[in-house]
C-alpha positions in Angstrom: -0.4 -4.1 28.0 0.6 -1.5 30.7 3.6 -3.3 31.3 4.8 -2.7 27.5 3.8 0.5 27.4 4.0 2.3 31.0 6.5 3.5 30.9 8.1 3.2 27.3 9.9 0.4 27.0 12.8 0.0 25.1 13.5 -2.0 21.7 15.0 -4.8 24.1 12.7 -5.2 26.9 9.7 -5.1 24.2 10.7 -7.7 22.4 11.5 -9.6 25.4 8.6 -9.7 27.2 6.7 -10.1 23.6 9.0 -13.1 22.3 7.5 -15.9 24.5 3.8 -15.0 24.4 1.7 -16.5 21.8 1.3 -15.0 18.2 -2.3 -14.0 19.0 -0.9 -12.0 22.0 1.2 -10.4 19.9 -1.5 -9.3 17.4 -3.3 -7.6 19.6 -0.4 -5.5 20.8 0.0 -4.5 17.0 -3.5 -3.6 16.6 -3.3 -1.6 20.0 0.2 0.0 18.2 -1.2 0.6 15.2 -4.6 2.2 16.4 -2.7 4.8 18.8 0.1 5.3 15.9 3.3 3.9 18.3 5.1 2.9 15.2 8.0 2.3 17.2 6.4 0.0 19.2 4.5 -1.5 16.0 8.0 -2.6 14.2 9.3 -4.0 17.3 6.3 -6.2 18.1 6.3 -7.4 14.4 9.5 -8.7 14.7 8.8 -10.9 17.4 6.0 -12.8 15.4 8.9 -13.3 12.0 11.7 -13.8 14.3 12.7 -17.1 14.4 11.1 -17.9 11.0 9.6 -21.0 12.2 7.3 -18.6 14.8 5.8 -16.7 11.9 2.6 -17.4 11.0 1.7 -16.6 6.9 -1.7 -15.6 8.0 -0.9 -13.1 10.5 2.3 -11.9 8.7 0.3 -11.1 5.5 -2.9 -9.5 7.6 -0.2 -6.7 9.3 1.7 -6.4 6.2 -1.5 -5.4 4.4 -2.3 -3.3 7.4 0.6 -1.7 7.5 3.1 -1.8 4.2 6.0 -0.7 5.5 6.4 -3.9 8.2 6.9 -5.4 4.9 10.3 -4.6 5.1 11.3 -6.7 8.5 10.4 -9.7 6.0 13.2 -8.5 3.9 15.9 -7.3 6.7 15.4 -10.8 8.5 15.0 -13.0 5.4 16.8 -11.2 2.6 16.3 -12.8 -1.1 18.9 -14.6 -3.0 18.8 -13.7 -6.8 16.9 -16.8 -7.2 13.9 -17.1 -4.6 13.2 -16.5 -1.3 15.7 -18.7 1.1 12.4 -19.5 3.5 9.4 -21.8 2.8 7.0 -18.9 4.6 8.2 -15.9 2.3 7.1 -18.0 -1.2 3.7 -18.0 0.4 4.1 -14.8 0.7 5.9 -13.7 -2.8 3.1 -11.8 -4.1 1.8 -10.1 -1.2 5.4 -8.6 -0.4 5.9 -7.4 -3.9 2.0 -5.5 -3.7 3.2 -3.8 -0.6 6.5 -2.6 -1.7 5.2 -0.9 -4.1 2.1 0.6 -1.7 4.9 2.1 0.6 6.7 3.6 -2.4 5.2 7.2 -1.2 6.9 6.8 2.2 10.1 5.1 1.2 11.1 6.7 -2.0 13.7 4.8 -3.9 13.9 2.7 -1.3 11.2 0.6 -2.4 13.3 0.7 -6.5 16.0 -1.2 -4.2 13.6 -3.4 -2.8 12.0 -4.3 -5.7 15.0 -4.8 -7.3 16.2 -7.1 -4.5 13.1 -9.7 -5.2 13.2 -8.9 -9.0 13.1 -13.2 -9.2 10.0 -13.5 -7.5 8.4 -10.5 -9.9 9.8 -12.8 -12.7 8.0 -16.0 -11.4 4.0 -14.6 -10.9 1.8 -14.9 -13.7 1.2 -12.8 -16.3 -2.5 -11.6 -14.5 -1.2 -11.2 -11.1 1.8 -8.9 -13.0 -0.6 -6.7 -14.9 -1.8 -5.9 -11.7 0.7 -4.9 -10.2 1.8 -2.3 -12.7 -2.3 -1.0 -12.5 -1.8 -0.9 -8.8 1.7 1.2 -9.5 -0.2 3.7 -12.0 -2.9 4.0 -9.4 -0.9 4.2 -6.0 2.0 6.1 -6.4 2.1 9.7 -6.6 5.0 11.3 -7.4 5.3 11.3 -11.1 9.0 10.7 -11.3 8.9 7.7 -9.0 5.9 5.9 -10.5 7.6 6.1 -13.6 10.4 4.0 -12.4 8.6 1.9 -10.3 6.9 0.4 -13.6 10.2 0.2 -15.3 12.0 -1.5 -12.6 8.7 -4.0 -12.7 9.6 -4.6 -16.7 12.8 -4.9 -16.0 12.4 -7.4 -13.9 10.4 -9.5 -16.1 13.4 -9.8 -18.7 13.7 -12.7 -18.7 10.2 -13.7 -19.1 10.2 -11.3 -21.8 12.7 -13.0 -24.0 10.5 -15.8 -24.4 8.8 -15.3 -27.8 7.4 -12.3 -29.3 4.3 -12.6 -28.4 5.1 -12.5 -25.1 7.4 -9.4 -25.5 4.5 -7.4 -27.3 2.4 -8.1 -24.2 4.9 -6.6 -21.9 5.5 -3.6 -24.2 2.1 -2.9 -24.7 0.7 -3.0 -21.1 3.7 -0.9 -19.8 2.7 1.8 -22.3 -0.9 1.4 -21.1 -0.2 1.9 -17.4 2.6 4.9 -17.9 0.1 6.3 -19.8 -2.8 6.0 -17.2 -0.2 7.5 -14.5 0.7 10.1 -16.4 -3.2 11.2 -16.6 -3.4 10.8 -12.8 0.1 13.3 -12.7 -2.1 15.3 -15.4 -5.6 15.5 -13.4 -4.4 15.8 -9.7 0.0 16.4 -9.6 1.4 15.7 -6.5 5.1 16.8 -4.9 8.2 14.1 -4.4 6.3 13.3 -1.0 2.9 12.2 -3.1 1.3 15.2 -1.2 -1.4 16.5 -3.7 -0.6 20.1 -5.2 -4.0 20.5 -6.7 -6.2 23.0 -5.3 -10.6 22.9 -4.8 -11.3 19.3 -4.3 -14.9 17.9 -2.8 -14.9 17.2 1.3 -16.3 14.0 1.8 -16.8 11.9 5.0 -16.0 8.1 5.0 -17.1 4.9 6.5 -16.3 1.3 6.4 -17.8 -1.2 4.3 -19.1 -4.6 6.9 -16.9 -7.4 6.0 -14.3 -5.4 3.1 -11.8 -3.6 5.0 -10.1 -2.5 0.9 -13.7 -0.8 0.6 -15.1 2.5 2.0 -18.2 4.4 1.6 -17.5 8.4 0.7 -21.0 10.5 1.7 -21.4 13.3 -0.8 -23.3 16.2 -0.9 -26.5 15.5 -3.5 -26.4 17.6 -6.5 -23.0 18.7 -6.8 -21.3 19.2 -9.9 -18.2 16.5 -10.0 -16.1 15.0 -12.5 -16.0 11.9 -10.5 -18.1 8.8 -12.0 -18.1 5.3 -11.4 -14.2 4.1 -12.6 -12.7 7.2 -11.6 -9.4 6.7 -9.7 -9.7 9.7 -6.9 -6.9 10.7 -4.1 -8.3 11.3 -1.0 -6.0 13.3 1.6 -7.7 14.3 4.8 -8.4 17.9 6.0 -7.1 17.3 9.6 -4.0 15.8 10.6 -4.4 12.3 12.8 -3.3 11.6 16.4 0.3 12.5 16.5 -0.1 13.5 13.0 3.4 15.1 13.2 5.6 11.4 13.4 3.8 9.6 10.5 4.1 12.3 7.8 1.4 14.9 8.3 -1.9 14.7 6.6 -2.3 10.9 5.4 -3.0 10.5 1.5 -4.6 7.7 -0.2 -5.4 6.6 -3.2 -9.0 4.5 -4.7 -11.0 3.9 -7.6 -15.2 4.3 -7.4 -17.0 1.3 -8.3 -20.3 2.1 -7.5 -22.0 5.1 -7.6 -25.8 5.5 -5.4 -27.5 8.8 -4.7 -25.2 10.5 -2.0 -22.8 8.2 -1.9 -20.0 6.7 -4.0 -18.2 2.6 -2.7 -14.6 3.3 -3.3 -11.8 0.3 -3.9 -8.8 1.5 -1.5 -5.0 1.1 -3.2 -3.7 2.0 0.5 -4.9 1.7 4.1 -7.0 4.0 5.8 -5.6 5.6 9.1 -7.9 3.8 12.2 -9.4 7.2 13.0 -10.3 7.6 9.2 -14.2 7.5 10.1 -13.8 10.9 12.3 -11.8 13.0 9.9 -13.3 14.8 6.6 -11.4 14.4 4.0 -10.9 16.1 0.3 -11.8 14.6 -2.7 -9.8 14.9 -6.1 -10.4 13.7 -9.7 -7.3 11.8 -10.4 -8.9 10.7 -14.1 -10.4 6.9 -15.4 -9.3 3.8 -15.0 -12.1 2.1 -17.3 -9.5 1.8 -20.5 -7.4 -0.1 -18.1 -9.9 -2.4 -16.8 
C-alpha cells in the first residue's frame, strides 16, 4: 500500500504494480481508495481488475460498480456495446447492473449518462418487463434535476421501441407506467426542487444522524428526534444531503446528496431503502432530511 500511494504514483506505475497482483489484492486497494476519496487512484485500480477481460471477475466488478456508479463507465470505454449486445460474455452478466448504475450517476454525469444509455439501448430492450419498471421507479426516485429525469425515462421508453411494437397490450403497458413514473418525479421536483447539479433548493428540512443496517449495505437507519412534527411516513421517498462536507469534500462535488424511500417506521427511528451509496464516513456526519413526497401509488 505505501508503495502505491507514497508518494503519488502516476496512472502508469499504478496500474503497473496493480496488474499482476491478484484481484483480491486489488479490491482492497479500491476499498482503501474509496474510503479516503483518491478517486484518481480508485479508476486506475479498477481498470486493472476489467483489463484484460478475461481478468475480470463478475462478482467483484458488480460489488465496485454498485459501490461506486461511476466505475461503471470503464466497463463501457474498454468494452463498448455494439447495437446488438455486449461483444463480451462477462458484460451480459452484467446487463442489468450497468444499466441501474447509469442511471444512479445521472446527478454527476449529466447527459452523459442520456449517451450512455443510449449506447446499451439493446440491452434495455432485452430485460423483462419487471426488471424495466424498475428501473424507470429507480429513475423517478434517484435523479434530481427535473429536466434530466425527464429524459432519462424517455430515453428508457425509447429504448424499448421495439418491444413496444409488439401488440397493443404491450404498448399500453409502456405508456401507462411511463406516465406513472413522470408523474411520481414530477411530485418529487414539486415537494423538494433541486438545481441542474441535483443539489436540493428547499429550505427547513429535519437533521437526522444515520447508521448502517448489519448485513444490508442499500439500508440505513435515520435517528429522529421523538415527537416532531414531519410529513415523512413509512413510503415516503426522502433526499438526504449532509450538513458537512466529507474528507476532501471539495474534489467529489461538495456536500454529497442521496436519495431513499422509508420502509419502516419505529419510535425514534425510521429504516430507509438507499437509491445511491452512502459516503464511508456517512455514520459521522448529520445530515438533513427532506419530504420528497410517496412512493406507495407506485408500489
Amino acid at each position: 500500500m505505501k508503495e502505491l500511494f507514497i508518494p503519488k504514483s502516476s496512472r502508469e506505475k499504478f496500474q503497473g504494480i496493480l496488474r499482476d497482483r491478484p484481484v483480491e489484492d486489488v479490491d482492497r486497494v479500491l476499498t482503501l481508495c474509496l474510503d479516503n476519496h483518491a478517486h484518481d487512484e480508485l479508476f486506475w485500480a479498477f481498470y486493472t481488475i476489467i483489463n484484460p477481460i478475461q481478468r475480470m471477475r463478475v462478482d467483484i466488478t458488480k460489488k465496485w460498480i454498485e459501490r461506486h456508479p461511476p466505475l461503471v463507465y470503464c466497463l463501457l470505454k474498454t468494452q463498448p456495446p455494439t447495437e446488438d449486445h455486449f461483444v463480451s460474455p462477462y458484460l451480459a452478466d452484467l446487463e442489468l447492473a450497468i444499466i441501474q448504475n447509469v442511471i444512479k450517476s445521472a446527478n454527476q454525469v449529466g447527459i452523459a449518462a442520456l449517451v450512455a444509455l443510449e449506447k446499451i439501448s439493446a440491452s434495455v430492450a432485452n430485460i423483462s418487463m419487471d426488471n424495466y419498471l424498475d428501473l424507470l421507479l429507480l429513475a423517478s426516485l434517484s435523479v434530481r434535476s427535473s429536466g434530466l429525469v425527464q429524459e432519462v425515462l424517455l430515453v428508457l421508453h425509447e429504448c424499448r421501441a421495439d418491444v413496444i411494437c409488439q401488440s397493443p397490450m404491450i404498448e399500453y403497458a409502456h405508456k401507462q407506467v411511463l406516465g406513472i413514473t413522470f408523474d411520481r418525479a414530477e411530485e418529487a421536483s414539486d415537494e423538494c426542487p433541486c438545481d441542474d447539479q441535483g443539489r436540493p433548493k428547499k429550505a427547513g428540512g429535519r437533521t437526522v444522524r444515520l447508521v448502517s443496517v448489519p448485513d444490508e449495505p442499500t439500508q440505513a437507519i435515520a435517528h429522529v428526534r421523538i415527537g416532531e412534527r414531519t410529513p415523512v411516513r413509512i413510503h415516503s421517498h426522502v433526499r438526504l444531503q449532509a450538513v458537512m462536507d466529507p474528507k476532501e469534500g471539495e474534489r467529489i462535488g461538495g456536500k454529497p446528496v442521496v436519495d431513499a424511500v422509508v420502509i419502516l417506521v419505529r419510535t425514534g427511528e425510521m429504516k430507509l431503502e438507499l437509491q445511491y451509496p452512502l459516503p464511508p464516513e456517512y455514520a459521522q456526519m448529520q445530515w438533513t432530511m427532506y419530504h420528497a413526497g410517496s412512493v406507495g401509488e407506485c408500489r
